[in-house]
C-alpha positions as CSV (number, residue, x, y, z in Angstrom):
1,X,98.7,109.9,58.0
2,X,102.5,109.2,58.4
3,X,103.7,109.6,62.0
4,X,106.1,112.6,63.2
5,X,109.0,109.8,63.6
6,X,108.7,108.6,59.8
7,X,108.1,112.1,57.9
8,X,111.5,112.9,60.2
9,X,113.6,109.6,58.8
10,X,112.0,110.2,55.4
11,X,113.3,113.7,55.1
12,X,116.5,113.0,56.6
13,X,117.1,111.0,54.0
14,X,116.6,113.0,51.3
15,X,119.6,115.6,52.5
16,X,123.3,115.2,50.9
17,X,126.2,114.4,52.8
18,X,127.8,114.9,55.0
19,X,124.5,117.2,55.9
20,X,123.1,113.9,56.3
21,X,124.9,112.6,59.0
22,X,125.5,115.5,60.7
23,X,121.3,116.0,61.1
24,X,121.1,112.2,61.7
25,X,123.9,112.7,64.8
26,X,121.8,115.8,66.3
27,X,118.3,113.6,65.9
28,X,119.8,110.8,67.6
29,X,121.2,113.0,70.3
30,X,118.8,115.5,71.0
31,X,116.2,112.9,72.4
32,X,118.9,111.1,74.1
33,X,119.3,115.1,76.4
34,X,115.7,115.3,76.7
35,X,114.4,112.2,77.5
36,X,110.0,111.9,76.6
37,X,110.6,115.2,74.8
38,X,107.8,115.6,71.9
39,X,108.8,115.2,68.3
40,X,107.5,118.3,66.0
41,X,108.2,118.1,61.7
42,X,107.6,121.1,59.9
43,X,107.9,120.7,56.5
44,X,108.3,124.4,55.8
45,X,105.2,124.7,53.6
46,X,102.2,126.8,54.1
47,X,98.7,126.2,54.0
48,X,98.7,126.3,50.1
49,X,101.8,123.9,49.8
50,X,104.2,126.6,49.3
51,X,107.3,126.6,50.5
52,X,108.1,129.6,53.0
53,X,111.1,128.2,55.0
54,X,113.1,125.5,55.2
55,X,112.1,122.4,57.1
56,X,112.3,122.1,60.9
57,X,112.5,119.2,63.0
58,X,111.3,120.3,66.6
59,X,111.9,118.9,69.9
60,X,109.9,119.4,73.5
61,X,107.1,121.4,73.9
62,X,106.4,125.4,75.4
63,X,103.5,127.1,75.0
64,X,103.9,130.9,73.5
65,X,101.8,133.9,74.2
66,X,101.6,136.3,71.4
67,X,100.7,140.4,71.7
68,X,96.9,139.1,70.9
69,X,96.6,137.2,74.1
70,X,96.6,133.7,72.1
71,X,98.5,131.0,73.4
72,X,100.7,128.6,70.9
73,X,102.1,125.2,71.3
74,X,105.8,125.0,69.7
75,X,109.0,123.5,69.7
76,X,111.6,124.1,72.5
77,X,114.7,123.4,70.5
78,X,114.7,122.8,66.4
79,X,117.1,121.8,63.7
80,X,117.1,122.7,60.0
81,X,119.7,122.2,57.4
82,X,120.1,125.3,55.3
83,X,122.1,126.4,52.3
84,X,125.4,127.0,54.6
85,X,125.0,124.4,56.8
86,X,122.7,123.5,60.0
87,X,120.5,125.6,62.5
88,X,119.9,125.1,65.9
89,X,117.0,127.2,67.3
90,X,116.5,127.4,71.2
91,X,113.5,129.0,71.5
92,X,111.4,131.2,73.7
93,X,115.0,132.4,75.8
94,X,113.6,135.9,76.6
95,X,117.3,138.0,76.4
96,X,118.5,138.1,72.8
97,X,121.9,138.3,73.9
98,X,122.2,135.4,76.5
99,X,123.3,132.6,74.0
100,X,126.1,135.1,72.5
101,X,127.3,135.9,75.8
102,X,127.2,132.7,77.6
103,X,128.0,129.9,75.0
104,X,129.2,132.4,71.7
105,X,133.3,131.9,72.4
106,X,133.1,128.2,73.4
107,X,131.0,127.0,70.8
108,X,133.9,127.0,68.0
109,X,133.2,127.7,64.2
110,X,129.6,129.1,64.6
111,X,127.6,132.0,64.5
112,X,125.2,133.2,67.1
113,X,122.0,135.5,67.4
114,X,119.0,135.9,69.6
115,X,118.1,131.9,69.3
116,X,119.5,130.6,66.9
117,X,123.4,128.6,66.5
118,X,124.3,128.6,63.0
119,X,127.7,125.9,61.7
120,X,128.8,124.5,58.8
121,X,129.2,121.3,60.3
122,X,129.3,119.5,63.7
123,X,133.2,119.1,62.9
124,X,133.5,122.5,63.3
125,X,131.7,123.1,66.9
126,X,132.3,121.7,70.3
127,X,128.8,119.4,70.4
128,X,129.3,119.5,74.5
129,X,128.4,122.9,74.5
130,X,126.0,123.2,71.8
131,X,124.6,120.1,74.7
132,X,125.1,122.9,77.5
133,X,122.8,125.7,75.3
134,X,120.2,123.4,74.6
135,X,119.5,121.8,77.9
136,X,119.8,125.3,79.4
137,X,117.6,126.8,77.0
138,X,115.0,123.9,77.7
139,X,115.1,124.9,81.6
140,X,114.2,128.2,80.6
141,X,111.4,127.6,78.9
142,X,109.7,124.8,81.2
């Protein structure tokens, strides 16, 4: 069984540039924010080896209740490269709006919705704020 750290490298490496760099720079950084923080791969593929998303590479750990009453270990803050360029999920921030009001205007060329910072490229965004989201989306979900 390959470790999270290897499946991570060895999918990183399979992405074009500049994508590749630009996931590389987050990988490196994010740990560097959260020091200890769990590593998560998701390689976006069901249980029948179909793919259903793209894949995720996940960072801390939070534990989700759903309506059911069952509880969920997941990610705190992901990255995936997409089609138009990279996503950064904080999840579990409760008000859909918070990111969009508190970091939307200073992040530069990105979009935002409930958890989720969309850019092209790192170029395009200030990464000290993108920093600021993530570390303040981690608080409020420890």
């Amino acid at each position: 069984m390959m470790k999270t750290e290897e499946q991570i490298i060895r999918f990183i490496t399979t992405l074009p540039e500049p994508k590749r760099s630009d996931i590389e720079a987050l990988h490196k950084r994010i740990p560097e924010i959260l020091p200890g923080c769990k590593l998560w791969f998701l390689d976006g593929k069901d249980d029948k080896g179909k793919t259903v998303t793209n894949p995720n590479i996940g960072y801390g750990l939070q534990t989700i209740k759903y309506a059911d009453g069952k509880r969920r270990e997941f990610y705190q803050i992901g990255i995936s490269p997409n089609t138009a360029g990279i996503s950064v999920y904080i999840m579990g921030i409760k008000d859909k709006t918070y990111l969009q009001q508190k970091y939307g205007k200073n992040l530069g060329k990105a979009g935002v919705t409930g958890y989720c910072i969309k850019f092209r490229a790192l170029k395009d965004i200030n990464i000290g704020i993108l920093e600021a989201a993530i570390l303040d989306g981690v608080e409020q979900t420890s």
